[in-house]
TIMAR-73986 format. One line per field, with one value per residue (C-alpha): x negated, y, z negated. Coordinates in nm, 3 decimals, always signed. Example, Ala and Ser with C-alpha at 12.3 -4.5 7.8 and 13.67 -1.06 7.14 Angstrom:
2
x (-1.230, -1.367)
y (-0.450, -0.106)
z (-0.780, -0.714)
END
This chain:
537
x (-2.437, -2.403, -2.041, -2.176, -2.435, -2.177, -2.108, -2.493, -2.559, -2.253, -2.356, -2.700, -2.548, -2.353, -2.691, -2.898, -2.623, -2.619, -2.994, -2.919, -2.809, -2.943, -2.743, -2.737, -2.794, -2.882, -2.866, -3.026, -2.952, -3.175, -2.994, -3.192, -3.537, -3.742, -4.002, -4.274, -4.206, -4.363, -4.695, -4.686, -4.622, -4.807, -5.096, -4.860, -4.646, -4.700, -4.758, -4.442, -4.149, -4.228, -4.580, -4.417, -4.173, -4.411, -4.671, -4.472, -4.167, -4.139, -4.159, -3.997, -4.207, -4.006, -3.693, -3.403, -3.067, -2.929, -2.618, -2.497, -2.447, -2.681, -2.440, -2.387, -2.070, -2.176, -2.480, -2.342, -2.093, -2.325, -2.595, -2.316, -2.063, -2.374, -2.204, -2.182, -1.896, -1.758, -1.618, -1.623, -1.462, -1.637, -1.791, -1.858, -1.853, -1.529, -1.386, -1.081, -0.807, -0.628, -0.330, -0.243, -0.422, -0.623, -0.960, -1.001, -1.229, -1.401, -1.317, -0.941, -0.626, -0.341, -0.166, -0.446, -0.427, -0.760, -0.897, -1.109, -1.056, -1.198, -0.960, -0.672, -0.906, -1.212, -1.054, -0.812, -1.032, -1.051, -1.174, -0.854, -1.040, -1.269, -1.217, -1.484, -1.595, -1.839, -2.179, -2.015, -1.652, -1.766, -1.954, -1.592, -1.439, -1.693, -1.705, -1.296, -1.324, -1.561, -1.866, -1.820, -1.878, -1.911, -2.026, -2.251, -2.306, -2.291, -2.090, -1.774, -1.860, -2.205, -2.046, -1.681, -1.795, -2.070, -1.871, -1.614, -1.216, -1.189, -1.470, -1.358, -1.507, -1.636, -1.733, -1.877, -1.970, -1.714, -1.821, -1.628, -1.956, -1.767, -1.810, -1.400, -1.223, -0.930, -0.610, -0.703, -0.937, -0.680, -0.440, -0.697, -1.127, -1.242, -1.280, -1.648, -1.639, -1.440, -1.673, -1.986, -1.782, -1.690, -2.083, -2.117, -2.491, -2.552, -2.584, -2.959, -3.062, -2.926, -3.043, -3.421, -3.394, -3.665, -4.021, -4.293, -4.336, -4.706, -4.948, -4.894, -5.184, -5.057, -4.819, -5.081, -4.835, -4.610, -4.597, -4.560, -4.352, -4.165, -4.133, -3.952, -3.814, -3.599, -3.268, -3.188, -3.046, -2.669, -2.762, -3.070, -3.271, -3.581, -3.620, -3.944, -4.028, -3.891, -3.528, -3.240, -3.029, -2.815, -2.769, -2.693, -2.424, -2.288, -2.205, -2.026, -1.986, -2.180, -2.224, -2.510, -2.670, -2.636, -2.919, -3.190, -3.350, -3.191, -2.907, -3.044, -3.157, -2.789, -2.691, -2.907, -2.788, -2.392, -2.622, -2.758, -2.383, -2.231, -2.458, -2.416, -2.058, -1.903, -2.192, -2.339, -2.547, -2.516, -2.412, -2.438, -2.216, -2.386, -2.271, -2.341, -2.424, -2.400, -2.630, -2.690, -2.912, -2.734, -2.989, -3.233, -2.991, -2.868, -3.240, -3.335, -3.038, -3.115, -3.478, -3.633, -3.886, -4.190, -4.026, -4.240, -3.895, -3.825, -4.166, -4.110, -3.755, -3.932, -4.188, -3.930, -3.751, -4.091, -4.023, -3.637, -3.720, -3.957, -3.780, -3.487, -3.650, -3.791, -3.419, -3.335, -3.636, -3.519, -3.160, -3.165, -3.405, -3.752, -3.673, -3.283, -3.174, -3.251, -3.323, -3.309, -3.389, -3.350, -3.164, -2.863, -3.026, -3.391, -3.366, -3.548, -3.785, -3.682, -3.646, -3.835, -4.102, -4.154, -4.136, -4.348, -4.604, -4.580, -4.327, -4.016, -3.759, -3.466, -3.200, -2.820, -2.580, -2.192, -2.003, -2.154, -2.149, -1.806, -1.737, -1.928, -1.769, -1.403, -1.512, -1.680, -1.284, -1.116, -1.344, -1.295, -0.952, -0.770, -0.694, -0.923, -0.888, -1.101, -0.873, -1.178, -1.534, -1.783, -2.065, -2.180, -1.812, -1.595, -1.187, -1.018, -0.623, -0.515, -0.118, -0.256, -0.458, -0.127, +0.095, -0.122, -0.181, -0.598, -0.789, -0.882, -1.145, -1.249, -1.221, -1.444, -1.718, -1.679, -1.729, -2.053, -2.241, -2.191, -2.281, -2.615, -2.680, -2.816, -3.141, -3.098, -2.881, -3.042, -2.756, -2.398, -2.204, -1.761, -1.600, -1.560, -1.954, -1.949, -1.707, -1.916, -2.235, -2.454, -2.716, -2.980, -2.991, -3.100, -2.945, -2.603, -2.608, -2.660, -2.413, -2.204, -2.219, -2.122, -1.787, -1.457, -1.218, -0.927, -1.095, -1.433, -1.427, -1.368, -1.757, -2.017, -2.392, -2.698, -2.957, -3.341, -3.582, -3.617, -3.286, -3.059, -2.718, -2.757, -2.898, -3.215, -3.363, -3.339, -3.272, -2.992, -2.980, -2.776, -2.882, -3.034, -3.403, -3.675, -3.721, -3.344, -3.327, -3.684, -3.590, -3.731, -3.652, -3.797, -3.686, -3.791, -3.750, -3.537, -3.698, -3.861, -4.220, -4.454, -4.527, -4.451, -4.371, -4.399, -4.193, -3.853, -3.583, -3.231, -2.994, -2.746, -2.959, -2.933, -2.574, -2.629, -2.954, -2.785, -2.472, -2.725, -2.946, -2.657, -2.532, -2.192, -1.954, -2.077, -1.892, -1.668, -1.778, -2.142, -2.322, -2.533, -2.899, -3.082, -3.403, -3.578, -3.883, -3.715, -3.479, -3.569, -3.776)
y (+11.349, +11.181, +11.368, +11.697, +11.700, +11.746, +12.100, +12.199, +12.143, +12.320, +12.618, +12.581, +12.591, +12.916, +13.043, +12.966, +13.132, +13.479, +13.486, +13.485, +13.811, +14.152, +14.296, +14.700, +14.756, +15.146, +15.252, +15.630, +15.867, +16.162, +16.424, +16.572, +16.367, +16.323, +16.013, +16.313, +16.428, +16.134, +16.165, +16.576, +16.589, +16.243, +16.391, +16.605, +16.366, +16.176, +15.841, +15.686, +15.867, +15.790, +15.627, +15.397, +15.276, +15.281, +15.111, +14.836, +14.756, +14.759, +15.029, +15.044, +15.384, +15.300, +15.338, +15.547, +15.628, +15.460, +15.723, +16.075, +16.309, +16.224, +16.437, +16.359, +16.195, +15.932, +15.880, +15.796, +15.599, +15.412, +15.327, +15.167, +14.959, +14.829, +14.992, +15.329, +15.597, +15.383, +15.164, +15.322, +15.594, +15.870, +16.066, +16.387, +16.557, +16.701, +16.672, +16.764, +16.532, +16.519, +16.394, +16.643, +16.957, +17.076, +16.985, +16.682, +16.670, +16.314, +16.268, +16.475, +16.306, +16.543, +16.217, +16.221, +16.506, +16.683, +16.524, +16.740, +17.103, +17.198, +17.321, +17.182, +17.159, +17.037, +16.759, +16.615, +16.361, +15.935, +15.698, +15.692, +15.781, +15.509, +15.214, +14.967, +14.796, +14.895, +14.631, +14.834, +14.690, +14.317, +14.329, +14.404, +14.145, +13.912, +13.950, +13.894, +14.331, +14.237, +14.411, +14.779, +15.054, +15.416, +15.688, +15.986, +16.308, +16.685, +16.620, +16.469, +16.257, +16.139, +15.961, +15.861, +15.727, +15.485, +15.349, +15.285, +15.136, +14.963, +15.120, +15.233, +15.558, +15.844, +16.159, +16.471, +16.850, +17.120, +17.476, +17.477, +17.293, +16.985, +16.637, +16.600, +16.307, +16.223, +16.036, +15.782, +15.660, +15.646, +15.871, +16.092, +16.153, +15.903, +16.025, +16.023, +16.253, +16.475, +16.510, +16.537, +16.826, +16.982, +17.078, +17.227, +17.121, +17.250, +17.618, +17.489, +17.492, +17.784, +17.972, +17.839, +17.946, +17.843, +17.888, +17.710, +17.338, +17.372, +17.623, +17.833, +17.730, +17.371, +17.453, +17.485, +17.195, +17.477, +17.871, +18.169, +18.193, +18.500, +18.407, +18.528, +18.170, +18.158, +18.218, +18.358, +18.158, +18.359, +18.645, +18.768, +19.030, +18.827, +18.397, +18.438, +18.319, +18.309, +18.309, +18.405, +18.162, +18.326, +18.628, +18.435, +18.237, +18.524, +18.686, +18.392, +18.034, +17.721, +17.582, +17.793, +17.481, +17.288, +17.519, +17.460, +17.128, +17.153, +17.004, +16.623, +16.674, +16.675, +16.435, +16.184, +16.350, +16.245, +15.891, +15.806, +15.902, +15.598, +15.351, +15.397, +15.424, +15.218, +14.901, +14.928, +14.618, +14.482, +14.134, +13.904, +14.000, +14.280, +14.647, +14.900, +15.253, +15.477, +15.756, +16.061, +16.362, +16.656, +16.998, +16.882, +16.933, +17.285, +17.419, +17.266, +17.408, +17.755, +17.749, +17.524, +17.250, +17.450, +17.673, +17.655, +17.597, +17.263, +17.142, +17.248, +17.041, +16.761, +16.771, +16.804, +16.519, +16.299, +16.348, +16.302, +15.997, +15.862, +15.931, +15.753, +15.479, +15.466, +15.478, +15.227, +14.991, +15.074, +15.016, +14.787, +14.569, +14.546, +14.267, +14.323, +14.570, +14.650, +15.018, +15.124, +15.455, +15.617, +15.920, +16.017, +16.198, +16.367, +16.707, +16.993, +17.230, +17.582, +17.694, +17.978, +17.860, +17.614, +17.919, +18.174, +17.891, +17.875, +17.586, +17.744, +17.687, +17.866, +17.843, +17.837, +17.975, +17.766, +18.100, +18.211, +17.889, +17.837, +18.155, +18.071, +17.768, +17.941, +18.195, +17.929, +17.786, +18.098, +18.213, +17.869, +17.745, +18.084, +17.960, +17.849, +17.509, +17.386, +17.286, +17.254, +17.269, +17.134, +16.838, +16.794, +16.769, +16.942, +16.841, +16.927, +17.061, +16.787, +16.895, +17.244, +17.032, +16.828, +17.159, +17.350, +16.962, +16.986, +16.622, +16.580, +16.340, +16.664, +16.941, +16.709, +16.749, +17.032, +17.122, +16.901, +17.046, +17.369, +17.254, +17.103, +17.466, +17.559, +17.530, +17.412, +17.101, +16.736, +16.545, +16.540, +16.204, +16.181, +15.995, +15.710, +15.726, +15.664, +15.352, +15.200, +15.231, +14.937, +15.009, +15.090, +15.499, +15.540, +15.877, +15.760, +15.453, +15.644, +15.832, +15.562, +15.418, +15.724, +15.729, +15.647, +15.710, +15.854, +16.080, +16.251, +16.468, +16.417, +16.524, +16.533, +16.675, +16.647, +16.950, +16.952, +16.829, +17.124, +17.305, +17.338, +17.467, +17.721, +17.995, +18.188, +18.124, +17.761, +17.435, +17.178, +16.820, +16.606, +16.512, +16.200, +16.271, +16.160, +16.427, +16.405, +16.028, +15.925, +15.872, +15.660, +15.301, +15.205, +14.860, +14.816, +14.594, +14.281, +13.979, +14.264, +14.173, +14.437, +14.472, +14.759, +14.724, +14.962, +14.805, +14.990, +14.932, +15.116, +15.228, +15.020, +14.704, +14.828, +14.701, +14.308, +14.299, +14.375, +14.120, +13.857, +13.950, +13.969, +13.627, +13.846, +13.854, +14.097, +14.412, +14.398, +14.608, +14.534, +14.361, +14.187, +14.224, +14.234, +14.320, +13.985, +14.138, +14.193, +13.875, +13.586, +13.621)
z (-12.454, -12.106, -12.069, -12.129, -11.793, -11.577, -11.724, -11.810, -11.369, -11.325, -11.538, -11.406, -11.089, -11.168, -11.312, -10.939, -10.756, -10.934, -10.830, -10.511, -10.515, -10.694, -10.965, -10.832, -10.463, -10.435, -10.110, -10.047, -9.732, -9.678, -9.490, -9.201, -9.269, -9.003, -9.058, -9.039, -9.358, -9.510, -9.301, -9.320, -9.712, -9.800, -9.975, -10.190, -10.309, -10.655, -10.679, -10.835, -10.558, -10.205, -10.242, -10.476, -10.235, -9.923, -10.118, -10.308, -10.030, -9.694, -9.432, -9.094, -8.932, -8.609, -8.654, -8.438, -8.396, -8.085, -7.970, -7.958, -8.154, -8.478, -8.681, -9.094, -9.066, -8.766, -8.926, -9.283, -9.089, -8.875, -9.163, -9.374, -9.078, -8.846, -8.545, -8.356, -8.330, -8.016, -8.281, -8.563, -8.485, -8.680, -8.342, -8.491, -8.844, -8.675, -8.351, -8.127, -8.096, -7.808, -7.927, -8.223, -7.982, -8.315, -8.461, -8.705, -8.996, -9.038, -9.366, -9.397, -9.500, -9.631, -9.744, -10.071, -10.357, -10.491, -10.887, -11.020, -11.027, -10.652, -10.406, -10.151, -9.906, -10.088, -10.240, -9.963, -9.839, -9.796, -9.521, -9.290, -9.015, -9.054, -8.822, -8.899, -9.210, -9.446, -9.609, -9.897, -9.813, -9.742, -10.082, -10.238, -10.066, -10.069, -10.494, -10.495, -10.561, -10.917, -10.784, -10.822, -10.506, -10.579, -10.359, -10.476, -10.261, -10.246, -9.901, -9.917, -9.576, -9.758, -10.057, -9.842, -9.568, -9.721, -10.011, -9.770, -9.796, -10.068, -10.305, -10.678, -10.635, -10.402, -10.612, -10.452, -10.516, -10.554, -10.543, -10.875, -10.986, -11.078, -10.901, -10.769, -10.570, -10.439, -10.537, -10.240, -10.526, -10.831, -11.004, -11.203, -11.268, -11.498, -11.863, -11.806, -11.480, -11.674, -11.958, -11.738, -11.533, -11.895, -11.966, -11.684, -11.607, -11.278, -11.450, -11.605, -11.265, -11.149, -11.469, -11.398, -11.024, -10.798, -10.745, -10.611, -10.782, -10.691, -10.632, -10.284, -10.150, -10.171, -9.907, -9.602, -9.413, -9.357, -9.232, -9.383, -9.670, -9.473, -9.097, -8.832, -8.809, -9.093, -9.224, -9.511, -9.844, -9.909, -9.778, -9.973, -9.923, -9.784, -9.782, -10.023, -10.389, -10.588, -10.577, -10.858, -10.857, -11.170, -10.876, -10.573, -10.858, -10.951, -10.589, -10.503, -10.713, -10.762, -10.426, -10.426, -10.574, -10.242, -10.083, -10.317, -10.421, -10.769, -10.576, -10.559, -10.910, -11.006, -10.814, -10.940, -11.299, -11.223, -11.079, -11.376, -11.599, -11.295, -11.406, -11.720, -11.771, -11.528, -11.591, -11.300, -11.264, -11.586, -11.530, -11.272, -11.023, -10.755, -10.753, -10.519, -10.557, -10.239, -10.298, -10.035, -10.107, -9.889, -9.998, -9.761, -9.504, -9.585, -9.655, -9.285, -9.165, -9.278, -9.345, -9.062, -9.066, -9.122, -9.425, -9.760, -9.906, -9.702, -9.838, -10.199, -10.147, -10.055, -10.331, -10.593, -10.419, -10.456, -10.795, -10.844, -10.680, -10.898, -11.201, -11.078, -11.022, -11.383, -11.502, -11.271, -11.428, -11.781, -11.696, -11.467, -11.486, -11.233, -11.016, -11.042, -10.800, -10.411, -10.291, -9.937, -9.838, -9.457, -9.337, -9.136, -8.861, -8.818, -8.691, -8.424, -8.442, -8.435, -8.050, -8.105, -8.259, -8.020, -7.754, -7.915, -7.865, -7.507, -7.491, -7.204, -7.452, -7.649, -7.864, -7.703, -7.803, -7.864, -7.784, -7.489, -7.342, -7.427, -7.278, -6.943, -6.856, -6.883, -6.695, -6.438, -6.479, -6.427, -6.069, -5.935, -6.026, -6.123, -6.458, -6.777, -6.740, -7.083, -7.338, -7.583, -7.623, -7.885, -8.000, -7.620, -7.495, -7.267, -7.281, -6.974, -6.950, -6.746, -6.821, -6.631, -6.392, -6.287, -6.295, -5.990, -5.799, -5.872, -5.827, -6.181, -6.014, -5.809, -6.110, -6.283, -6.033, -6.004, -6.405, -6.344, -6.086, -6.210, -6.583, -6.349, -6.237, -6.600, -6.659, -7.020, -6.918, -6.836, -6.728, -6.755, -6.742, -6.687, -6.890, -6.602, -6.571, -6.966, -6.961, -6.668, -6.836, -6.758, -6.993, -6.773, -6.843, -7.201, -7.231, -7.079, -7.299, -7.659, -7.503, -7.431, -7.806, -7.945, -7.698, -7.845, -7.491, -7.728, -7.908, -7.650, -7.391, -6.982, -6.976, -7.211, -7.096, -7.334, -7.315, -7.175, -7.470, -7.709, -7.620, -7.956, -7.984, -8.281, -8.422, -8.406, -8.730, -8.867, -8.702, -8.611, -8.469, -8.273, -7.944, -7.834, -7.849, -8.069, -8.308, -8.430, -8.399, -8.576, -8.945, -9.234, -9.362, -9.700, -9.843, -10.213, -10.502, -10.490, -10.266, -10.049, -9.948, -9.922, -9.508, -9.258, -8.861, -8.619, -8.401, -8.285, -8.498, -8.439, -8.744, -8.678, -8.791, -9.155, -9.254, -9.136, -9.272, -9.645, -9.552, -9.480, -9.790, -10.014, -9.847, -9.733, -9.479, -9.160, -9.159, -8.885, -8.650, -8.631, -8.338, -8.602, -8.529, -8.816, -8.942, -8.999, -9.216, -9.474, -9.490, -9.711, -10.000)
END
């Protein structure tokens, strides 16, 4: 029997090391969740969604996005490399390249065909435009490419950019109503895709429509259910309860499902078909499911903060929540897999709210100001000197500024002491104020992270606190203050104590905290500070 110990320790062995790690990590953006969702809606929300998490895991209440712009795509992007769009390279959902003279979509790559059934343009999206490594990547590399990476999301940046280079899948929303991909990811859908796609599910949502989850006197955390402050869902007659969803399908297609809560429902739906036909966490090596819930952007977006519409998304979401983590107990195992939860950006309050209630603020907006600063160009050089404007920057000619022998060094100034004039604007750093940034300006230095010298603008400005570039109605994010930086961080499940910290913790601390959990090479971009709460066991 003596000859046969060798191979019981090794298998042993084998056994203890497979512990070390979970079988399913499930990582969860919320788009546009600001940490005061959890405190405002608390007393509404069951007991098994966010309570359950809260309760059970651990909770960071302190934790911020470190750079401008807090956009989708950077934030996505950030969560998921450890690092900022300086290396990255993802500094806006799209921005203007200098080198090609057009605009660039995060996610685009016309080298990739569409799977699915959506569009050209839907579909023709990968990574490319990545530059950093993804927890998500290391985890393939780190497995010799056995653990399995897929990315879930109505957005196609909120399920691409998370699973990252080398994942097996990234499936997103089509306003076809089918989940598509791209050929970056293999030569066609997976049977399974295809037969989820064929039942067409999303139309049991939009036949139910939506009402109230709760009675409407439930909804005292939030105004009127008309209000002058927001917009209204594809164009109907008034944003009020309840809404038919059949209607709004049938004047244009099924991305009408994006705008109402029913949206995360499905994609927890197409979740639920991943795990179950591709194994997800059903042996011993670790998977990785990317998942990002995308409605709760477009009903902030169009809705605002203080709609009954945002709170009924987030109700509904308390519950999508818990039932997927009741799946994931069934399926999975309690004890087997690792949830984290946090979002990729926060977001304002409307502008003129904020001003109807005595706060000297308003809403901006992108076209005038555009306009302005030509004509600021045109009166004091003779000749519209911005080659582009957009996400905080401003991109100077400099082939014009070279052809009539102007000191770029002196246009420059120029374009920021008039920019200083406006009584919206804080500050406005060049691009050689950026590069020098010591670290000692707060604003400068988020703004510095978020630089990538080949891609930004020769000036970028951030507004007064409260100032938003959009709309009347609704709200938007992006800039570098608290109420679009202050998002959520739930760890639950696997080797997670239950705790909380209040301490500041910045996004960017996510990524090498799962590398060093999942006992993984650092992505490559990260600066490696980690959240030590929730390391060890």
């Amino acid at each position: 029997m003596k000859k046969f110990r060798p191979l019981v320790f090794l298998l042993f062995a084998l056994n203890l090391s497979a512990q070390q790690r979970p079988k399913l990590v499930v990582g969860i953006v919320v788009d546009q969740m600001k940490m005061e969702y959890l405190y405002r809606f608390q007393n509404d929300f069951s007991d098994n969604g966010f309570k359950r998490l809260m309760n059970d895991g651990f909770t960071f209440y302190n934790m911020h996005y470190n750079y401008l712009p807090t956009y989708t795509a950077p934030g996505h992007a950030s969560i998921y490399t450890g690092t900022t769009p300086a290396i990255h390279g993802i500094v806006s959902n799209e921005w203007y390249s200098r080198t090609a003279k057009k605009d660039v979509y995060c996610t685009d790559d016309a080298s990739v065909q569409t799977l699915g059934g959506g569009t050209k343009e839907e579909g023709e999206m990968s990574p490319k435009n990545l530059q950093a490594t993804t927890v998500t990547d290391e985890l393939r590399l780190s497995t010799n490419f056995k653990g399995k990476v897929i990315g879930i999301s109505m957005k196609d940046r909120g399920s691409i950019l998370p699973a990252g280079h080398f994942a097996n899948w990234a499936f997103w929303y089509s306003k076809t109503g089918n989940f598509i991909s791209s050929t970056f990811y293999g030569e066609k859908l997976p049977d399974w895709v295809t037969e989820f796609n064929a039942k067409k599910n999303y139309m049991k949502y939009i036949n139910q429509g939506w009402n109230l989850l709760k009675p409407a006197a439930i909804y005292d955390e939030s105004l009127a259910d008309d209000n002058p402050y927001e917009g209204k869902l594809y164009k109907v007659d008034k944003p009020v309860f309840p809404y038919d969803l059949k209607a709004m399908y049938e004047k244009n297609d099924a991305g009408v499902l994006r705008v109402t809560p029913f949206g995360n429902d499905f994609i927890v739906d197409f979740a639920k078909e991943a795990i179950e036909k591709e194994g997800l966490g059903k042996d011993t090596v670790t998977d990785f499911l990317a998942v990002s819930f995308s409605s709760t952007d477009y009903v902030g977006h169009i809705l605002g903060p203080r709609s009954m519409e945002l709170q009924d998304t987030y109700l509904r979401l308390d519950l999508t929540i818990a039932d997927f983590l009741n799946y994931l107990d069934k399926t999975v195992g309690k004890g087997n897999y690792l949830v984290f939860l946090t979002a990729d950006h926060a977001g304002a309050e409307n502008a003129r709210f904020l001003k109807d209630n005595k706060y000297d603020i308003t809403n901006l907006g992108g076209k005038e100001m555009k306009k302005e600063i030509k004509k600021f160009s045109t009166d004091t050089f003779g000749e519209d000197l911005i080659e582009e404007y957009g996400s905080f920057n401003v991109y100077l000619n400099k082939e014009k500024i070279k052809t009539k022998n102007l000191d770029l060094t002196k246009v420059k100034q120029a374009f920021k002491d008039y920019l200083m004039t406006q009584n919206y604007i804080k500050r406005v750093y060049t691009e050689e104020e950026i590069l020098a940034n010591s670290g000692a300006d707060y604003h400068l230095n988020c703004i510095a992270k978020g630089y990538d010298a080949t891609q930004n603008g020769d000036l970028i400005f951030i507004y007064k606190p409260g100032f938003i570039e959009y709309g009347a109605t609704g709200t938007s994010h992006g800039t570098t203050y608290s109420y679009d930086t202050h998002v959520p961080l739930l760890f639950y499940g696997w080797n997670i104590k239950k705790g909380e910290s209040y301490d500041r913790k910045v996004i960017t601390e996510i990524a090498p905290t799962l590398a060093q959990k999942l006992k993984i090479t650092l992505p490559n971009g990260t600066e490696s500070e980690v959240l030590t709460e929730v390391l060890g066991k």
